[in-house]
C-alpha positions as CSV (number, residue, x, y, z in Angstrom):
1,X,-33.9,-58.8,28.4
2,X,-35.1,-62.6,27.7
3,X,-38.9,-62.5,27.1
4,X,-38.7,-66.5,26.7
5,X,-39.8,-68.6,30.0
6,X,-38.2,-72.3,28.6
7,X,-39.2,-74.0,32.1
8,X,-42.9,-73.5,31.2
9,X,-44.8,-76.7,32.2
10,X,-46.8,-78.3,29.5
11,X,-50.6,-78.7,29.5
12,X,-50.1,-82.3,30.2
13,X,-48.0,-81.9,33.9
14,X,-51.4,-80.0,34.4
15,X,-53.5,-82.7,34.0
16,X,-50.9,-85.0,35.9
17,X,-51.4,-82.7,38.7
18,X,-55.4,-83.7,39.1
19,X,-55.6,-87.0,41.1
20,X,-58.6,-87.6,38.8
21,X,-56.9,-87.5,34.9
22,X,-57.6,-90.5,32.9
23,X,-55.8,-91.9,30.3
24,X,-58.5,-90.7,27.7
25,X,-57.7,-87.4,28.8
26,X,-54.1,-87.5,28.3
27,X,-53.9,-89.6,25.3
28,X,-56.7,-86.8,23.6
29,X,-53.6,-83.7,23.9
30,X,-51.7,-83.7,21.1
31,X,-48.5,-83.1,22.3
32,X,-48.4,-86.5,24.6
33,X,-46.3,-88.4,22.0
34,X,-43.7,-85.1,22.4
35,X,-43.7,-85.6,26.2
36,X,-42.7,-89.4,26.2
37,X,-39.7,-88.5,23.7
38,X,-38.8,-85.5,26.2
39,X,-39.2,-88.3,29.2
40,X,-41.4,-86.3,30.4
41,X,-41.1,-87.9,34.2
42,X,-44.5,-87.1,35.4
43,X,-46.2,-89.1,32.3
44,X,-44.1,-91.2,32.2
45,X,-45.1,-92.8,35.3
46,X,-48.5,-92.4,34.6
47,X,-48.4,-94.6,32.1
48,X,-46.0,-97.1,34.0
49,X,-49.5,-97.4,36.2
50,X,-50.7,-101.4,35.9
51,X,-53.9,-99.9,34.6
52,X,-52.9,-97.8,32.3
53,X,-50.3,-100.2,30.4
54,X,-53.1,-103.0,30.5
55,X,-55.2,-100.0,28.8
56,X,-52.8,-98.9,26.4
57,X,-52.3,-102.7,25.5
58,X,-55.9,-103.2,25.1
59,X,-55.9,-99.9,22.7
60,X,-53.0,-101.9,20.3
61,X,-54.4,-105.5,20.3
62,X,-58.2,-104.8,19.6
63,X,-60.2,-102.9,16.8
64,X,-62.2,-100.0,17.9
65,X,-65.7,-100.4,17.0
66,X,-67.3,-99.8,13.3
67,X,-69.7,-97.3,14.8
68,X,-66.8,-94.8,15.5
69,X,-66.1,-92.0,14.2
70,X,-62.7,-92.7,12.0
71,X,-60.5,-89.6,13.4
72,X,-61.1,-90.7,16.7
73,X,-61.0,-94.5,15.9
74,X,-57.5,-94.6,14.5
75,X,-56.3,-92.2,16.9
């Protein structure tokens, strides 16, 4: 009767599942802002990862280079 599976897991808990994601990776998908607003518990603490924040911080408080391609630079 219901063709719709709404417990399908995102592309993103699939990356989560690899011991070896990066936050490159998961910051490239384009549904990864979608996944923080759905708290998305698995990201979540990902990014809650010393690393990662000091990465993400690093991302805000410095300019990418000039050489970059400009999709991926303001990204």
């Amino acid at each position: 009767f219901w063709k719709f599976d709404l417990h399908s897991s995102s592309h993103i808990d699939t990356l989560l599942e690899r011991e070896d994601v990066t936050l490159k990776e998961l910051m490239d998908e384009e549904d990864v802002l979608q996944e923080c607003k759905a708290q998305n518990r698995k990201l979540i603490e990902f990014l809650l990862k010393s690393e990662c924040l000091e990465d993400l911080v690093s991302f805000i408080i410095e300019e990418p280079p000039q050489d970059m391609d400009e999709k991926i630079r303001y990204k």
